[in-house]
C-alpha positions in Angstrom: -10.3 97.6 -177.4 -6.8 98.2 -176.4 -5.5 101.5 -177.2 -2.0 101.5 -178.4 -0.1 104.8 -178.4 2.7 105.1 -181.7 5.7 106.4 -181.4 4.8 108.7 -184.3 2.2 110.4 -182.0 4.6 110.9 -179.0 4.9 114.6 -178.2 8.2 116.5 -178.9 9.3 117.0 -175.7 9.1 112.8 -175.0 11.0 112.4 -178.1 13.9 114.6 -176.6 13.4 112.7 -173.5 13.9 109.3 -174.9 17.1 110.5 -177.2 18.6 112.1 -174.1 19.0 108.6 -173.1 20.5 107.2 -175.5 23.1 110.5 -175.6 25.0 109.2 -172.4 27.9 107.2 -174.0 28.0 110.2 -176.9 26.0 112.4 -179.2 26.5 110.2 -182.5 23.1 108.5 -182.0 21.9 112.0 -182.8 23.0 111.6 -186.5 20.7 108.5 -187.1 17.7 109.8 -185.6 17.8 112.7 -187.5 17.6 110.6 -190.2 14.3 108.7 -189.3 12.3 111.7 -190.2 11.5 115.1 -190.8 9.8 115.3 -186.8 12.7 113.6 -185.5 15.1 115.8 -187.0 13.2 118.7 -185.7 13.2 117.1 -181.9 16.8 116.8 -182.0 17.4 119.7 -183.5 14.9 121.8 -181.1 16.4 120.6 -177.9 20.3 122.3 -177.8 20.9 120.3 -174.1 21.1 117.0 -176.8 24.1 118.3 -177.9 26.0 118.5 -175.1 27.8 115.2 -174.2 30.4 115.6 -177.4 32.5 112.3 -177.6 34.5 113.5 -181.2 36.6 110.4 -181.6 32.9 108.4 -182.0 32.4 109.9 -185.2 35.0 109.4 -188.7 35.6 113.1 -189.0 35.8 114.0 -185.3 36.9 117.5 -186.0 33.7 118.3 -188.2 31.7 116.3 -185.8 32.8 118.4 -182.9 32.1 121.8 -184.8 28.3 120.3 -185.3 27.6 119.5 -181.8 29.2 123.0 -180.7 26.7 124.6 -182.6 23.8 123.0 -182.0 24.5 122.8 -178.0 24.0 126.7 -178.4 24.0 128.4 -174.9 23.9 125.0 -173.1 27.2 123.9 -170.8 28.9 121.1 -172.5 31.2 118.2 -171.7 33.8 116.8 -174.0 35.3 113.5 -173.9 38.7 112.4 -175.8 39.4 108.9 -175.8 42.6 109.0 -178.1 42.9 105.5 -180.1 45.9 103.8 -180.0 47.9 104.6 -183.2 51.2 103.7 -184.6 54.3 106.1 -184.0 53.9 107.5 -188.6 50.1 108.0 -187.6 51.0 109.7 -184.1 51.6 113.7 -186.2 48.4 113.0 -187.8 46.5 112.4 -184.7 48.2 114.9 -182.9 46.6 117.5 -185.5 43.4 116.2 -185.0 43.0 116.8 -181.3 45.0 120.0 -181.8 41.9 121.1 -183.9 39.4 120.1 -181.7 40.6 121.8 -178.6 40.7 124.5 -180.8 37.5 124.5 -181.5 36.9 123.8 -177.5 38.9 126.9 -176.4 36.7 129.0 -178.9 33.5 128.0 -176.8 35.5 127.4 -173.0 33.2 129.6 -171.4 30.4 126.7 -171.9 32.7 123.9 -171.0 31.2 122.3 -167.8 34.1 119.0 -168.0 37.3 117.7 -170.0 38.5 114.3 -170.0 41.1 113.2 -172.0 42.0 109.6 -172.0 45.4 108.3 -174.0 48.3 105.9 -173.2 49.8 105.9 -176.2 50.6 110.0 -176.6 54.1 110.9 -176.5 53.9 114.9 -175.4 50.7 115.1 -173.7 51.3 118.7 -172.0 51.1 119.8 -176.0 47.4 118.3 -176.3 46.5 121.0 -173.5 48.4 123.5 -174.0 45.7 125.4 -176.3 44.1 125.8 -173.1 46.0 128.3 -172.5 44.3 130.6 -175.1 41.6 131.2 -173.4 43.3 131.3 -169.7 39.3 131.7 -168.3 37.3 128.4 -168.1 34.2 130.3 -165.9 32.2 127.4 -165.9 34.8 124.4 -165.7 33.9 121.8 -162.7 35.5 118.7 -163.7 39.2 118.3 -165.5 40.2 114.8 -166.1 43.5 114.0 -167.8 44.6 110.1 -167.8 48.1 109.3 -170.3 48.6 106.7 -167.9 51.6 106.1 -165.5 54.2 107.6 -167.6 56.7 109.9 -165.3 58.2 108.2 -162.4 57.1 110.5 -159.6 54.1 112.9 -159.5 53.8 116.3 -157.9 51.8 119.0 -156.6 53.6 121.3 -158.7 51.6 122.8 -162.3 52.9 124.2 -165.3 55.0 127.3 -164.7 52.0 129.6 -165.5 48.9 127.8 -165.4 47.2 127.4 -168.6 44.2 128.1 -166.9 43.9 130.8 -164.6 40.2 131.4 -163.7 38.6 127.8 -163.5 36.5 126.9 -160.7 37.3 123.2 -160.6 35.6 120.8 -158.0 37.1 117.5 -159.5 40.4 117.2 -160.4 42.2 114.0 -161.8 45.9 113.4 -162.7 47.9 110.7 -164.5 50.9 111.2 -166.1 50.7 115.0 -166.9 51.6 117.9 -164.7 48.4 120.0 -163.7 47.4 123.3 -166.2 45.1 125.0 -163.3 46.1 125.4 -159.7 45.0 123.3 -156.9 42.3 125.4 -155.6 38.8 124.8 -154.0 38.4 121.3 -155.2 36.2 118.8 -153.1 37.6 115.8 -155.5 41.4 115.2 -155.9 43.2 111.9 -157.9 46.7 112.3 -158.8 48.5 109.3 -159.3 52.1 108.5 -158.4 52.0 111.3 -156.4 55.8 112.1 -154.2 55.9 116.1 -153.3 57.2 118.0 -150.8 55.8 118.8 -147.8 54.9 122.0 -148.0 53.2 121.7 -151.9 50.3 119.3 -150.5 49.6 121.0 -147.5 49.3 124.2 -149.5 46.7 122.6 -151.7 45.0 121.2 -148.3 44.4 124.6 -147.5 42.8 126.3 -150.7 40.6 123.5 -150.9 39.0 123.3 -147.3 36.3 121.3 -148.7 37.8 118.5 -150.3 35.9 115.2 -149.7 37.7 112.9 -152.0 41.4 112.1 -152.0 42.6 109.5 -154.4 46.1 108.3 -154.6 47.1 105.7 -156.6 50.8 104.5 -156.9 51.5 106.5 -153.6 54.9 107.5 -153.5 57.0 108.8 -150.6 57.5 112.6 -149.8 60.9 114.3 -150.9 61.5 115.8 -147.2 63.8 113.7 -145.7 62.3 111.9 -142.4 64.7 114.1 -140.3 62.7 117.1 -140.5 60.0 117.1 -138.1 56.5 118.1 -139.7 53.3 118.6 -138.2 50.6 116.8 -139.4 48.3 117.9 -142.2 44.4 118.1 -141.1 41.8 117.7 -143.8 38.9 117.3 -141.1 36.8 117.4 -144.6 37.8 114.7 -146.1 35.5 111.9 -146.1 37.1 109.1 -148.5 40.3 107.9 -149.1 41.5 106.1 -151.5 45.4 104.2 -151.3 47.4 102.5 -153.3 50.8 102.2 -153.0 54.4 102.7 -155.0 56.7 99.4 -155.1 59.8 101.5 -154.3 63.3 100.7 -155.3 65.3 99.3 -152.3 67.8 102.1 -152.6 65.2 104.6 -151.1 65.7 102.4 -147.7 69.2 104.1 -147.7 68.0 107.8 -147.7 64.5 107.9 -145.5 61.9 110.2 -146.1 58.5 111.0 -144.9 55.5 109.0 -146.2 52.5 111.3 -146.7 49.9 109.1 -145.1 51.8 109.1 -141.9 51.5 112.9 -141.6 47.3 113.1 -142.7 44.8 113.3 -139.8 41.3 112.9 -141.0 38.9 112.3 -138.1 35.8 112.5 -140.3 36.5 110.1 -143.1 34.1 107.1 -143.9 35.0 105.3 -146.2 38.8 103.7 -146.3 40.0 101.8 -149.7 43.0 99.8 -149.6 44.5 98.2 -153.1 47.5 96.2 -154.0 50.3 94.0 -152.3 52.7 97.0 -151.5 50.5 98.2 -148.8 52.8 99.6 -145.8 52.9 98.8 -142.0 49.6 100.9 -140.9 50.8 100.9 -137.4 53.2 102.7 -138.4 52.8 105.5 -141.0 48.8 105.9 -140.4 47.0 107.3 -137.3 46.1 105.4 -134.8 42.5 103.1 -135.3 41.1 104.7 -132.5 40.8 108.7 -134.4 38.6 106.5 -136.9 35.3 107.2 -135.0 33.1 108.0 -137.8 34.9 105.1 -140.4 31.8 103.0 -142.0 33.2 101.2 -144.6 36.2 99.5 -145.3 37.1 98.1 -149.5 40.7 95.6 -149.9 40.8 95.2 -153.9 43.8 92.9 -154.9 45.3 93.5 -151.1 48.0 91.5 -149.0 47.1 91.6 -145.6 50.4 90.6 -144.7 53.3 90.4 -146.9 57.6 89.9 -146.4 59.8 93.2 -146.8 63.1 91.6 -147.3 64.1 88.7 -146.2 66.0 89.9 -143.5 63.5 91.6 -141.6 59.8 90.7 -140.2 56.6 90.1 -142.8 54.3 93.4 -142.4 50.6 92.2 -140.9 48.3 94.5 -141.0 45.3 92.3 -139.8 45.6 93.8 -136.2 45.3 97.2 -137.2 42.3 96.8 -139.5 40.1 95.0 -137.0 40.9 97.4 -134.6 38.9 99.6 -137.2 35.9 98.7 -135.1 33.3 101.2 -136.7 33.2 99.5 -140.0 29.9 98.0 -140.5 30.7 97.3 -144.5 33.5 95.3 -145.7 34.0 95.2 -149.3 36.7 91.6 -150.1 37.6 92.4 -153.7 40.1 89.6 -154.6 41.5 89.8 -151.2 42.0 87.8 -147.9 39.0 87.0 -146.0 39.0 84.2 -143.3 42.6 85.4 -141.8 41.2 89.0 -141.3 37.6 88.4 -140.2 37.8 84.4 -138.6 34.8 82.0 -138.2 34.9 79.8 -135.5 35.9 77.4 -138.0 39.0 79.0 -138.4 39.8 79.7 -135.4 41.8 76.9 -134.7 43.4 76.8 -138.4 46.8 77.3 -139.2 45.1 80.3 -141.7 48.8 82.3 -142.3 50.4 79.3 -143.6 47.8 78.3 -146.2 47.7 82.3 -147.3 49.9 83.1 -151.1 52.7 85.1 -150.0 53.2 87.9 -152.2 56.3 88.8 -153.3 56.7 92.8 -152.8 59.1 94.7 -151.3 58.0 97.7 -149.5 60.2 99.5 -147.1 58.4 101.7 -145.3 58.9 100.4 -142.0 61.6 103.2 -141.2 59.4 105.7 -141.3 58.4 105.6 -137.3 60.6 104.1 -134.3 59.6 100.9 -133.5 56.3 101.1 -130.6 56.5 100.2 -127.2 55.2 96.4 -127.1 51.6 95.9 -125.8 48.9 93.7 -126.3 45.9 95.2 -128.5 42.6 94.0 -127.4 41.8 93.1 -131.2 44.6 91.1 -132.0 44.3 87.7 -133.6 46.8 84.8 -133.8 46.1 81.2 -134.7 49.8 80.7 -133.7 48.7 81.8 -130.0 44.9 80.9 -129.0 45.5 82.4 -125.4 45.1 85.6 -127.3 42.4 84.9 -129.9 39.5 87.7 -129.0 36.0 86.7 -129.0 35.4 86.3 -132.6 32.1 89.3 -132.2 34.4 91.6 -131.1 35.9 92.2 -134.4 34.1 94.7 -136.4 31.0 94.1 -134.0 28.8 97.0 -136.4 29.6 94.9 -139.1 26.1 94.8 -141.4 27.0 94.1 -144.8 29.3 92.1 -146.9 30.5 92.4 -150.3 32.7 89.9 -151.5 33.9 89.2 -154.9 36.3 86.0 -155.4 37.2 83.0 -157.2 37.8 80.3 -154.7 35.0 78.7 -153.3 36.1 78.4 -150.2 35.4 82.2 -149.2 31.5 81.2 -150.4 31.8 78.6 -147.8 33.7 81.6 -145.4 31.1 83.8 -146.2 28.0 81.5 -145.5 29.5 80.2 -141.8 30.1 83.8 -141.4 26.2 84.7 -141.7 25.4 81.6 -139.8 27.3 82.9 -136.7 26.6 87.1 -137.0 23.1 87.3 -137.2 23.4 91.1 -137.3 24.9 91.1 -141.2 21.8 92.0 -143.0 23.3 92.5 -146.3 25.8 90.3 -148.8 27.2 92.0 -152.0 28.3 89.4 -154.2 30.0 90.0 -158.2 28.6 87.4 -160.8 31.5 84.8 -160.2 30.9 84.6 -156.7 27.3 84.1 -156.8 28.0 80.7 -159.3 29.6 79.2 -156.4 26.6 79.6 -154.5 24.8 76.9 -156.7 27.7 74.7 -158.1 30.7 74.9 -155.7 29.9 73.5 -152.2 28.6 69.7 -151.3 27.5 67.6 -148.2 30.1 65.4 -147.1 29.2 63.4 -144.5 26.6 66.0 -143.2 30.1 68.6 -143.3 29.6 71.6 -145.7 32.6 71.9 -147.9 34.3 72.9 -151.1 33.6 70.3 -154.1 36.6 67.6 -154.3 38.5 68.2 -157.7 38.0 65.8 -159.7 41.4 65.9 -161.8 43.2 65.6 -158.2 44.0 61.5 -157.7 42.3 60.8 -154.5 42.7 56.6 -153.2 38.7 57.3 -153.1 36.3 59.8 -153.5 33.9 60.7 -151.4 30.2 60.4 -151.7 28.8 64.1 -152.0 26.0 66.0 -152.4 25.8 69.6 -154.1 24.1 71.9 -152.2 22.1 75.3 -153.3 24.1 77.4 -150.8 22.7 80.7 -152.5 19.0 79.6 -151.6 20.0 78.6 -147.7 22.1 82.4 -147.8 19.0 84.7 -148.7 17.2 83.2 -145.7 19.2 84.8 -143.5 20.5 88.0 -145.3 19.6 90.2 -148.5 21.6 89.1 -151.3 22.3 91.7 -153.8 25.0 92.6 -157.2 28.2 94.1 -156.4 27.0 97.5 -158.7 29.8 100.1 -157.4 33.4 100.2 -158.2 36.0 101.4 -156.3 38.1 104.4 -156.7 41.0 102.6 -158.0 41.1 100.2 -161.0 
């Protein structure tokens, strides 16, 4: 007879087990299973480290709620999590109050607090939501400080409050949008600050109390406030092991005063892994280092990215397509909305027109002043359907190249993607996000024994080809592994 094992009969200790589970988004599940039974109640109530993950806005009286959980997490470390609501500007005192009283209640127990995020778009004065922080001026045990009230000032800096609300926190993660810091920037091995334009000398001081940072995140990059004029000697994190870039549109009066770009003054020989995101994305020729210092580089993410894109209309498109195959470590490329065929060809592409079929994107972006122009010369990686005489052999670009992820919504980068596996048998590995994989099965015919893109039925055609869909996902996973995107990059 089969034996069947109740949940009634589980031991304590599996009980906690399967709430702490469920406590991941928030500790409000805890309230319900304390009310299953008398033995549940005990479980939850035996096991402080259940209490820990305090979310206060998930309960109706988050300031009680927070109290509760403060209690019952006893000696544990605890992380809280503020996810403001959106209110409107008469119920804006009222919630003010509320997350007054509940850093209160924080600062009362900040020796236990192990991570802060606050999340709100809609608060008008956020240094007053953390400025009780500055009660208890000691956070001993304080890793991770996240404060997001979105892109609200027009230029970020380095700079922190005054006095720092916080003087004794040993912070490894820092993250900043829209609010200037309340700890200084010391020891971290995780840095986001969006927007960020600061002087020289403020980011290379933070550069060197935190010798170990790993992760540098920049959204909205902005240029430095040291006019170009000065020379400055380049910043080394030889730490740092992922960067993440996004870039400032900036207002085409800033072409009339130059100043120093901070990328173009960062040298990080160890970093692997490089994340590009937007249309405003500067020449790289000219405010990054050169391809070659990239020795260790493994992986390379475009989300939302212009390869190429016009300045003005008086001066030359940026292309960026000969730098970033010169990148020639990469062996994963992550295509997240972003051009494919015109940075990594097929041999059916090779002899396309590609540039004039790509969607121009309309951003203005003049950093091109920030370097003299560079001596002419041919780079061995360049790639031109305008000019075959000097289209490489298509292996040579990114020749460690192993794995593919690629999220998209025209077919025809499916179709890139599977004459791409066809002709690199050394890509082991295709990453593809849920859209993507339909395309696979419903997107791409037979016509004429040609793989293409299904005809569109709504276009008038003077006839319409006989066709054939194929089941392009089955033919891909016999040549590579075909897995979920699951990751996300660095910037949304």
């Amino acid at each position: 007879m089969e034996h069947r094992t109740d949940i009634a009969s589980l031991p304590s200790e599996i009980l906690a087990q399967i709430f702490e589970s469920a406590t991941i988004t928030g500790t409000g599940c805890l309230k319900t299973y304390s009310a299953v039974s008398s033995r549940w109640r005990a479980s939850c109530l035996d096991y402080p480290h259940l209490w820990t993950n305090i979310r206060p806005f998930e309960m109706r009286d988050a300031v009680a709620w927070t109290a509760v959980s403060l209690e019952r997490s006893q000696s544990c470390l605890f992380d809280v999590t503020l996810h403001l609501p959106r209110v409107n500007p008469r119920e804006q005192p009222e919630l003010m109050s509320v997350v007054g009283s509940v850093m209160l209640l924080v600062v009362q127990h900040v020796h236990r607090l192990h991570r802060l995020t606050i999340k709100g778009t809609a608060v008008a004065n956020p240094e007053e939501i953390v400025a009780p922080l500055q009660n208890a001026q000691r956070a001993p045990n304080l890793r991770v400080l996240d404060l997001d009230f979105g892109d609200r000032s027009n230029r970020a800096s380095m700079t922190t409050h005054q006095t720092p609300l916080l003087l004794e926190a040993p912070l490894s993660s820092l993250r900043l949008h829209g609010v200037l810091s309340p700890v200084a920037f010391i020891g971290l091995s995780r840095l986001e600050v969006n927007g960020l334009g600061t002087p020289y000398s403020a980011f290379r001081d933070v550069v060197v109390a935190s010798p170990l940072l790993e992760e540098l995140i920049l959204p909205k990059l902005r240029l430095m406030t040291d006019l170009q004029s000065t020379s400055l000697p380049p910043i080394e994190i030889p730490s740092l092991k992922r960067l993440a870039l996004s870039f400032h549109k900036p207002h085409p009066s800033t072409s009339l005063v130059p100043y120093h770009n901070l990328i173009s003054l960062l040298y990080v020989p160890n970093l692997e892994y490089l994340e590009l995101v937007g249309g405003n994305i500067p020449d790289l020729s000219k405010c990054f280092q050169d391809p070659g210092v990239f020795t260790k580089l493994r992986t390379l993410r475009l989300a939302n990215a212009s390869i190429f894109h016009p300045v003005t209309r008086a001066e030359p498109e940026i292309d960026n397509s000969e730098y970033l195959r010169a990148l020639s470590t990469v062996e994963e490329l992550q295509f997240i909305h972003s051009h494919t065929n015109y940075l990594l060809p097929t041999e059916h592409d090779a002899g396309q027109q590609l540039r004039s079929r790509l969607p121009r994107t309309r951003s203005i972006s003049n950093l091109g002043f920030l370097r003299p122009e560079p001596e002419p010369h041919t780079h061995p990686h360049k790639y031109s359907p305008e000019s075959p005489e000097q289209q490489p052999q298509l292996l040579s670009i990114f020749p460690d190249l192993r794995s593919i992820s690629l999220d998209a919504l025209p077919a025809s980068q499916v179709l890139w993607l599977y004459r791409l596996v066809l002709e690199r048998p050394e890509i082991k590995e295709v990453r593809l996000s849920p859209v993507t994989e339909r395309h696979l099965t419903s997107s791409l015919v037979m016509v004429d024994g040609v793989l293409q893109t299904k005809p569109h039925l709504h276009v008038k055609r003077l006839s319409t080809p006989e066709y054939q869909v194929v089941d392009v996902g089955e033919l891909l996973r016999e040549k590579v592994a075909v897995r979920k995107i699951e990751a996300d990059g660095y910037i949304q």
